[in-house]
C-alpha positions in Angstrom: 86.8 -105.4 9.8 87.6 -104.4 13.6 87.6 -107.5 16.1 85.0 -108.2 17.9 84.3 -109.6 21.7 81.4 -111.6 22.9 80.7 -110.7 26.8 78.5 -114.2 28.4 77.5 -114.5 31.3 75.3 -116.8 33.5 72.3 -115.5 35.8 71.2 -117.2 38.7 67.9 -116.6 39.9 65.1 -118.3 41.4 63.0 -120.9 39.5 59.9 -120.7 38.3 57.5 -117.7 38.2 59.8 -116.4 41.4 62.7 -115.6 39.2 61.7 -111.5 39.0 61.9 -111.6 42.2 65.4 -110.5 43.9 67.5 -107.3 44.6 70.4 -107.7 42.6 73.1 -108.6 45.3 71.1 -107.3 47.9 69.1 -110.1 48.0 72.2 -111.7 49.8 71.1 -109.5 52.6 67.0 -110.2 52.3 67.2 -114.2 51.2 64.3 -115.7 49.7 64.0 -117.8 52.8 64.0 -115.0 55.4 61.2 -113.4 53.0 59.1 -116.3 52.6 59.4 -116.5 56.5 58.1 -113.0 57.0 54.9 -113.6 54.4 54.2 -117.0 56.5 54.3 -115.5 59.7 51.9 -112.2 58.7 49.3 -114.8 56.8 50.7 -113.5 53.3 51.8 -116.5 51.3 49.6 -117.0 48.0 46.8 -119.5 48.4 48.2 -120.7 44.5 51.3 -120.0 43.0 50.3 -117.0 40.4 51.9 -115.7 37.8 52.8 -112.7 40.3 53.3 -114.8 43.5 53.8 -112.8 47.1 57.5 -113.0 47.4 57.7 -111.5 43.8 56.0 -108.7 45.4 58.0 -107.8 48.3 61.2 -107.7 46.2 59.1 -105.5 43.6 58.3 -103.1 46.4 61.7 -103.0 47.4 62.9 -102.6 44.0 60.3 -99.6 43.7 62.1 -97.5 46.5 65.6 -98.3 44.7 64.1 -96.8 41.3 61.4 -94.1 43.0 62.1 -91.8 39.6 60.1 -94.6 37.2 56.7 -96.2 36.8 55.6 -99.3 38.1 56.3 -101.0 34.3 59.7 -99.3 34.2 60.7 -100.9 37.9 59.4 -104.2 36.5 62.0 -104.0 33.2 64.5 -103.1 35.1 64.3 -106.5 37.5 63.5 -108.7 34.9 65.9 -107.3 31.7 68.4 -109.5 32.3 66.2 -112.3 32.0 65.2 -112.5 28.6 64.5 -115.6 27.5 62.6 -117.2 30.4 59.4 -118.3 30.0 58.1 -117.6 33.4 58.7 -114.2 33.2 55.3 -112.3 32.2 55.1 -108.9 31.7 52.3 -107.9 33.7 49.8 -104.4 33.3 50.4 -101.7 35.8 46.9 -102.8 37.4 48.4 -105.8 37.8 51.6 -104.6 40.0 49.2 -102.3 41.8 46.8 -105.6 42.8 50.0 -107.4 43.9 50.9 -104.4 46.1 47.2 -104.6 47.9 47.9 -108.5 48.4 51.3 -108.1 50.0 50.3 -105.2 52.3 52.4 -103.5 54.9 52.7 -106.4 57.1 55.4 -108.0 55.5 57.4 -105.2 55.2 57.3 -103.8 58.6 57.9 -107.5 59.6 61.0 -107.7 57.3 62.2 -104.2 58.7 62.0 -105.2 62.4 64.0 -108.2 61.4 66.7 -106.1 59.7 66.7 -103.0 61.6 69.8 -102.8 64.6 73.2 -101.6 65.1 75.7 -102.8 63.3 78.7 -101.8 64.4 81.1 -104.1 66.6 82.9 -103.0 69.5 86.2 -102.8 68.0 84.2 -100.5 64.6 85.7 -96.9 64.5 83.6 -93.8 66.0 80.7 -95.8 67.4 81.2 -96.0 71.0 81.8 -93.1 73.6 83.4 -95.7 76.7 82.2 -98.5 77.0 78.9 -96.8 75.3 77.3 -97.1 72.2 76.0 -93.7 71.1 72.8 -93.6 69.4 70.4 -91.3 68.8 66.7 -89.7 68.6 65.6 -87.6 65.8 62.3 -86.8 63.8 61.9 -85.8 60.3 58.8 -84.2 59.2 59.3 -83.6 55.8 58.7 -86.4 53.5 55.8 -85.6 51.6 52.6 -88.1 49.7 50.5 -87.2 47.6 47.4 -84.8 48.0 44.4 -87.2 48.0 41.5 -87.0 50.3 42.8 -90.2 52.3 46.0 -89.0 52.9 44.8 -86.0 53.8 42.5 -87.2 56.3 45.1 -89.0 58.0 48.0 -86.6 57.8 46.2 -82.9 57.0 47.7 -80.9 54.3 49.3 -78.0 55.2 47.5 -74.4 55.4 49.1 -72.7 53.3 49.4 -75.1 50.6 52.2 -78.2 49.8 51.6 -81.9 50.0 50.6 -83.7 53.3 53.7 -84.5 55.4 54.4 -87.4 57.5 56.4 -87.7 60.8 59.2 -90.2 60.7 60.8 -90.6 64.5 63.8 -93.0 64.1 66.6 -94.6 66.7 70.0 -94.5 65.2 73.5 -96.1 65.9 75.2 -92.6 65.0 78.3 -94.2 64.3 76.9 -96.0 61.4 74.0 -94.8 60.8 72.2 -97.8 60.7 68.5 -97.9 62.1 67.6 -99.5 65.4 63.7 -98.5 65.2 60.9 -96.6 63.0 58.1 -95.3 63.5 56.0 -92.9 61.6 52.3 -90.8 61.4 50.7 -87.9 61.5 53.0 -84.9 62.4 50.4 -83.5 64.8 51.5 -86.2 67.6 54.8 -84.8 68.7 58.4 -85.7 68.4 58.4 -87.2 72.0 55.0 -89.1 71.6 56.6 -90.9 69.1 60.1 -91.0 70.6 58.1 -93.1 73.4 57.1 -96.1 71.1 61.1 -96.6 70.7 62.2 -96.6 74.2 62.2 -100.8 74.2 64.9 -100.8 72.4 67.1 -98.8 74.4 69.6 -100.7 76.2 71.8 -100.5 79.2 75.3 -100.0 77.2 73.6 -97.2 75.4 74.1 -93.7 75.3 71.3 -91.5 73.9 72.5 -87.9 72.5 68.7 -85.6 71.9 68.4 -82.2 70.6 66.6 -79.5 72.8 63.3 -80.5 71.3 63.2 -83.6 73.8 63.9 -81.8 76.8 61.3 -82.4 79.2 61.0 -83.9 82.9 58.6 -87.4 81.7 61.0 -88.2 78.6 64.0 -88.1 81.0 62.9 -89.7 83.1 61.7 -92.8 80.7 64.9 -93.0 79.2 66.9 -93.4 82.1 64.3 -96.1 83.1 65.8 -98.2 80.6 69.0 -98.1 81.7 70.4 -96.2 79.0 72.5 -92.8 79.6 71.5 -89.5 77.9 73.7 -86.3 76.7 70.6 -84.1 75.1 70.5 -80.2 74.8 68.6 -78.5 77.4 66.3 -75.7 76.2 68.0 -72.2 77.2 65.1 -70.9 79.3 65.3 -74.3 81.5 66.6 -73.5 85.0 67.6 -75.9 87.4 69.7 -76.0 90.8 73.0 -76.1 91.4 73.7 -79.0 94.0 77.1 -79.2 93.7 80.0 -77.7 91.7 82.7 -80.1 89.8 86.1 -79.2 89.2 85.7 -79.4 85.2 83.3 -76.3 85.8 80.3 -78.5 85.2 77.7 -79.0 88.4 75.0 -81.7 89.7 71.5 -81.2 89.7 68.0 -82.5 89.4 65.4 -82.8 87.0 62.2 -84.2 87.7 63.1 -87.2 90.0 66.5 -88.0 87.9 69.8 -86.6 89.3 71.5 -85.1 86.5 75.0 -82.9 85.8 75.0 -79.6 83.7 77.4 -78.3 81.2 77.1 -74.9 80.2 80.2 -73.9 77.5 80.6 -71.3 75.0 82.2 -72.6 71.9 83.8 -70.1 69.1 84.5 -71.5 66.1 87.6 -69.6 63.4 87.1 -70.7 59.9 89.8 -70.8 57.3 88.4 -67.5 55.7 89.2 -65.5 59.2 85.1 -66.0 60.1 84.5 -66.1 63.9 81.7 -66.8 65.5 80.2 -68.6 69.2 77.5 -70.8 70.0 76.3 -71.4 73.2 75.1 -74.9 74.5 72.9 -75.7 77.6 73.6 -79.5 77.7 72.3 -82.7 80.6 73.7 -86.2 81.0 73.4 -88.6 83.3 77.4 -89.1 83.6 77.6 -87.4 86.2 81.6 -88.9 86.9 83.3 -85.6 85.9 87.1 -87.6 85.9 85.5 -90.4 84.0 83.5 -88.6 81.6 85.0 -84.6 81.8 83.0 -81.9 80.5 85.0 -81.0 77.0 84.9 -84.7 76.1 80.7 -84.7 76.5 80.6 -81.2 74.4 82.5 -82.7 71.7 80.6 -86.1 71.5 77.2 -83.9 71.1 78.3 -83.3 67.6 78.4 -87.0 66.7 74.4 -86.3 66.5 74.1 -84.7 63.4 75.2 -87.9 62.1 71.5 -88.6 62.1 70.8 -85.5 59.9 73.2 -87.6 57.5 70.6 -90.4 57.8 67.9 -88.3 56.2 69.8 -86.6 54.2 70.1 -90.3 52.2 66.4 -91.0 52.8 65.0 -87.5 51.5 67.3 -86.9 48.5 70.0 -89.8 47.6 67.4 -92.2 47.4 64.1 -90.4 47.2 65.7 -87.5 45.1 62.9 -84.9 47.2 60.2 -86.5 45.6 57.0 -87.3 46.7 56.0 -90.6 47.4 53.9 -92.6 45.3 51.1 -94.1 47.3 47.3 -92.3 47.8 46.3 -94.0 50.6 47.3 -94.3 54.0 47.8 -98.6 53.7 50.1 -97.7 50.7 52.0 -95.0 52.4 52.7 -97.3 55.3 53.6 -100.2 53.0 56.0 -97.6 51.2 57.5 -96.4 54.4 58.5 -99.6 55.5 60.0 -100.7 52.0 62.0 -97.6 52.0 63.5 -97.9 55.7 63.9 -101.7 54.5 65.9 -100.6 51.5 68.0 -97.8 53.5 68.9 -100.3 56.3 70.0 -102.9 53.7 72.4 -100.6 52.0 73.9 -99.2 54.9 74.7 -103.3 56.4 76.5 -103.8 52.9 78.3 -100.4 53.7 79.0 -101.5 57.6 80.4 -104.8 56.6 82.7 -103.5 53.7 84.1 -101.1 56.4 84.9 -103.8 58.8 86.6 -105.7 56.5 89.3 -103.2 56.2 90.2 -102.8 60.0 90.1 -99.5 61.3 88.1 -98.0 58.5 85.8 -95.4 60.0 81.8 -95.9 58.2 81.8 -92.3 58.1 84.0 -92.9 54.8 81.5 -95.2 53.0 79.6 -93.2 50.2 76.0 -93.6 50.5 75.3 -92.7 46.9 78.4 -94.8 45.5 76.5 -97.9 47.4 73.2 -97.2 46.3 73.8 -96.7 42.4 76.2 -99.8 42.3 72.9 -101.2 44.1 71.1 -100.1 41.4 73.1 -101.4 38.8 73.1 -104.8 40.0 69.5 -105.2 40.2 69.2 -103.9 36.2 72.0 -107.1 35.7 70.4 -109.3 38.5 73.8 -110.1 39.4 74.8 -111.7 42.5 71.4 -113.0 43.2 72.6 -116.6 44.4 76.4 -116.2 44.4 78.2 -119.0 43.1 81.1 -118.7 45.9 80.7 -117.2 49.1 81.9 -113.5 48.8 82.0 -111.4 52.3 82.4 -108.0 50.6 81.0 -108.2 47.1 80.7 -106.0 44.4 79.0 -103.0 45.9 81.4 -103.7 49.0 84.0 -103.4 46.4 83.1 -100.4 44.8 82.5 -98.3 48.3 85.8 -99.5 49.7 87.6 -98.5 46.0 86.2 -95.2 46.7 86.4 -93.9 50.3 85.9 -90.4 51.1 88.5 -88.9 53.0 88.2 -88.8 56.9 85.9 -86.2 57.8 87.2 -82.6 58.1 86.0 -80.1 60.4 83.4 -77.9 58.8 80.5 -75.4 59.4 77.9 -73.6 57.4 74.7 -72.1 58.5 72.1 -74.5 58.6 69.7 -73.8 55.3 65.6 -74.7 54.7 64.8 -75.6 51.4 61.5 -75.9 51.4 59.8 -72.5 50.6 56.9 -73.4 52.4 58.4 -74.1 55.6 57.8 -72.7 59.0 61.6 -72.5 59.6 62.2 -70.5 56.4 63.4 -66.8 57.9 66.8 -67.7 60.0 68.5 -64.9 62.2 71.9 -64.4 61.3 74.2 -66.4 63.9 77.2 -65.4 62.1 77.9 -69.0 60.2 78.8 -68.6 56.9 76.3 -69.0 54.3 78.6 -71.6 52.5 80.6 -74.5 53.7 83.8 -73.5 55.3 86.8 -75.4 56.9 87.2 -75.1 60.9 90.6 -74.0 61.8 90.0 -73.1 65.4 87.3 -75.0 67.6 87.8 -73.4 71.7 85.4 -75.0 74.0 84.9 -73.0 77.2 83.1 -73.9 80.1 80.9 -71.7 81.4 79.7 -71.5 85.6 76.6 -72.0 86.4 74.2 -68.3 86.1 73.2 -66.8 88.9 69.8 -67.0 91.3 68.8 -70.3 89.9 65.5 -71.5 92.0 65.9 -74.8 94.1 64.0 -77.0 91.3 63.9 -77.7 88.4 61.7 -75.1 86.4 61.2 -75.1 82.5 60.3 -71.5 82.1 59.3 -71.5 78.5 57.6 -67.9 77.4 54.8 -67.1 75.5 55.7 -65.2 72.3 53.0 -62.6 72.6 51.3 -63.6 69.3 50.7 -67.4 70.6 49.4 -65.5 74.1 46.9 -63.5 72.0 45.9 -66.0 69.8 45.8 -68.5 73.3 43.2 -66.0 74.3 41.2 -65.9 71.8 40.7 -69.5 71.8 39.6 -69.4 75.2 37.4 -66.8 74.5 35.7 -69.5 71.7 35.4 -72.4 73.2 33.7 -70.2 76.6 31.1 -68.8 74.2 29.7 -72.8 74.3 31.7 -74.7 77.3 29.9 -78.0 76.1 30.4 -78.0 72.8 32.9 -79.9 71.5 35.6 -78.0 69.0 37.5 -80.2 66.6 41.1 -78.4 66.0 40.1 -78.1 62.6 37.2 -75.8 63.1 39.4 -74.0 65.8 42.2 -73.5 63.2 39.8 -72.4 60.6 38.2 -69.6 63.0 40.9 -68.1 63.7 42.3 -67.7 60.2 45.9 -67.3 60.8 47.5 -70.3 61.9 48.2 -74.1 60.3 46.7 -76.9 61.4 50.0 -78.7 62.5 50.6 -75.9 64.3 47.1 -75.7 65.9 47.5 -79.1 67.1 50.4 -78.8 68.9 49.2 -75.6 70.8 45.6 -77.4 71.7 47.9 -80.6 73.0 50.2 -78.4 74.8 47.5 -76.1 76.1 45.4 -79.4 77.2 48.5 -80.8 79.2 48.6 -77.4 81.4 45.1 -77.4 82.0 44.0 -74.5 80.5 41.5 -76.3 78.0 39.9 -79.8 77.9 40.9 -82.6 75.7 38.1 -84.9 75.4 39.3 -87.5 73.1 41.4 -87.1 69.9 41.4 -83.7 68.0 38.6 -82.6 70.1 38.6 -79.9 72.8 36.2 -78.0 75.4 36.2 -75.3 77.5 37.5 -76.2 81.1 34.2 -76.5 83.9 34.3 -73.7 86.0 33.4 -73.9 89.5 30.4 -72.4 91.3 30.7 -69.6 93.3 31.1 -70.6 97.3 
């Protein structure tokens, strides 16, 4: 007969009916205290303790976005296996789970965020400041999908040409760490910078805010730098501005809008171990405008540190989420979701930050987001580390990340791919990047001067593609045909026959804001009054 060995353990958990409720050893992070604090201050403590009380349910929907592949029953097992034998543990119907979901609400969630969501990093953290900056950034991410129900239509619109309704999710992030400073989310109709807008609070002044070309314009410059904060953001290649003085690092002052503002125009060509060349131009704006203090190459080379943030989403969409759809069918659900899952994703990443700073000099960038969120995982099936029995600064998931660091980022490049077959970005021209990953051997940044005849102001001078012109008069031509008659975008889009109603949306908003056509409230649009004759 072989020998045998007996494995023991002791759980520590809550008391009570509020034992299923934890996060494994993330609820060191989210305490039942700070979550009780959250459901008192949005009104949603129980009125009687219930088998399923309110607290319960916050972990649940937490634990729901750490196991998004299974059923609510199948989440419930998995927080509660490990404590067999208590008799306060029910095993409640899915109707039941979905009732406790209605009583929490969004609320708490979004409360519990706000309280969680910041940087992280601390002045002395590796790759998180540029200076005496810390970089951050603005990005949007308009791919997560919900299901295709009538309500979620009606808020969000389901694509034209088919797919599940998509939401907008418009985040701040310390880029050195990934962590998130603010959320916000909705329809995708609004616009990038609309959203962008509702952050701008928590801007600070030792901030320094990288953008992508999809920000440039004069009004969100200038908001930004109204908060004190500095900005390094791409300017679009058709924007022209003056040259008000040339700087010895080949960059020059300018003006946009009201802000002064200095230019950097460089080429940079990029060798890759397989003898692939190739250049890329970039157009970019900061308000550094000390060239000896802050010298051109230095600013180009920071601008990468902003894809960090595609790195974010990348962990959202598919570590954690896997690509799938999310689960709720109503809008209250899909924000009560939302928030759980930024909750969830801003939790790891703190357990990631703080393993990293206990090992001085150790760069976040090294800390596997998928090695944290399966050890996450498995801690929550064993409910262990719930209420530690000793203090323990790293713990186990700490423990496993730091056991297996990736090594420090190399240089790579690879074209930038869409996977979704249904996307609007779907046909790439060929910019020479391979199709696959390659190592950079060669990076050469040169800066470029200024092109000639630029106009004394600032001018964005963004054509018309002639489709959108045709198609731009042809709406014109519509809403004349009746100048009072008020034209939701919807009946617009579905006249015309050839065009999405995201899309439509954006033209109509950006048509409205030139004053070629009317916007009379929200998704509705006339015909611009036209004058007598004299």
């Amino acid at each position: 007969m072989r020998d045998q060995s007996v494995i023991s353990r002791v759980v520590r958990v809550a008391a009570g009916v509020f034992a299923p409720g934890h996060l494994g050893e993330l609820t060191q992070v989210v305490p039942f205290e700070l979550v009780d604090a959250v459901l008192a201050e949005t009104g949603r403590v129980q009125r009687r303790i219930r088998e399923l009380p309110s607290r319960v349910g916050v972990y649940f929907l937490l634990a729901m976005c750490l196991f998004p592949e299974v059923g609510y029953l199948l989440v419930w097992d998995k927080m509660t296996g490990a404590l067999a034998g208590l008799p306060a543990v029910v095993s409640p119907t899915a109707k039941a789970l979905r009732d406790l979901r209605r009583r929490v609400g969004s609320a708490p969630m979004q409360a519990l965020f706000e309280v969680l969501c910041g940087p992280l990093a601390r002045p002395t953290t590796p790759g998180v400041r540029f200076g005496r900056y810390r970089t951050v950034s603005f990005d949007g991410c308009s791919s997560l999908k919900v299901p295709d129900t009538s309500r979620n239509r009606a808020w969000l619109d389901r694509l034209a040409h088919g797919g599940y309704p998509q939401l907008e999710l418009m985040t701040l992030v310390e880029t050195g760490t990934r962590a998130m400073i603010g959320a916000v989310f909705g329809p995708t109709a609004t616009g990038e910078t609309a959203y962008a807008k509702r952050l701008l609070h928590l801007l600070r002044s030792d901030m320094l805010v990288l953008w992508d070309k999809g920000f440039d314009g004069n009004d969100f410059l200038a908001a930004v730098t109204g908060t004190g904060a500095q900005v390094v953001g791409r300017l679009r290649s058709n924007r022209r501005v003056p040259v008000l003085s040339r700087l010895a690092d080949g960059s020059y002052l300018s003006v946009i809008g009201s802000v002064p503002v200095r230019i950097v125009d460089a080429q940079i060509t990029v060798t890759c171990a397989d003898g692939t060349v190739f250049d890329a131009s970039y157009r970019l704006v900061t308000t550094l405008t000390n060239a000896r203090r802050h010298p051109a190459g230095a600013l180009v080379s920071l601008y990468h540190q902003r894809w960090e943030h595609e790195s974010a989403y990348y962990a959202l969409r598919h570590t954690i989420l896997r690509g799938r759809v999310l689960r709720s069918g109503d809008p209250v659900g899909v924000e009560q979701e939302m928030w759980a899952l930024l909750t969830l994703y801003q939790l790891l990443r703190t357990v990631m930050v703080d393993a990293a700073q206990s090992r001085p000099g150790t760069d976040p960038d090294r800390c596997g987001f998928t090695i944290a969120f399966h050890a996450a995982r498995d801690l929550v099936i064993q409910a262990e580390g719930v209420v530690p029995e000793a203090p323990d600064l790293i713990g186990t998931i700490g423990r496993r990340v730091l056991a297996r660091l990736l090594p420090p980022r190399r240089p790579r490049v690879s074209t930038r791919k869409v996977k979704s077959p249904i996307s609007r970005y779907g046909e790439r021209l060929d910019d020479g990047r391979p199709d696959i990953s390659r190592a950079i051997t060669r990076l050469n940044i040169t800066l470029l001067p200024p092109p000639p005849a630029l106009p004394a102001a600032s001018r964005d001078e963004r054509p018309i593609a002639p489709a959108d012109r045709r198609r731009q008069q042809r709406v014109l031509a519509l809403l004349h045909q009746d100048p009072d008659r008020p034209w939701p975008a919807r009946d617009i889009a579905r006249h015309l026959g050839d065009i999405t109603l995201n899309t439509m949306y954006r033209q109509l908003s950006r048509w409205s804001a030139t004053g070629l056509i009317r916007k009379i409230s929200p998704g509705l649009y006339t015909a611009v009054p036209t004058l007598p004759p004299p």
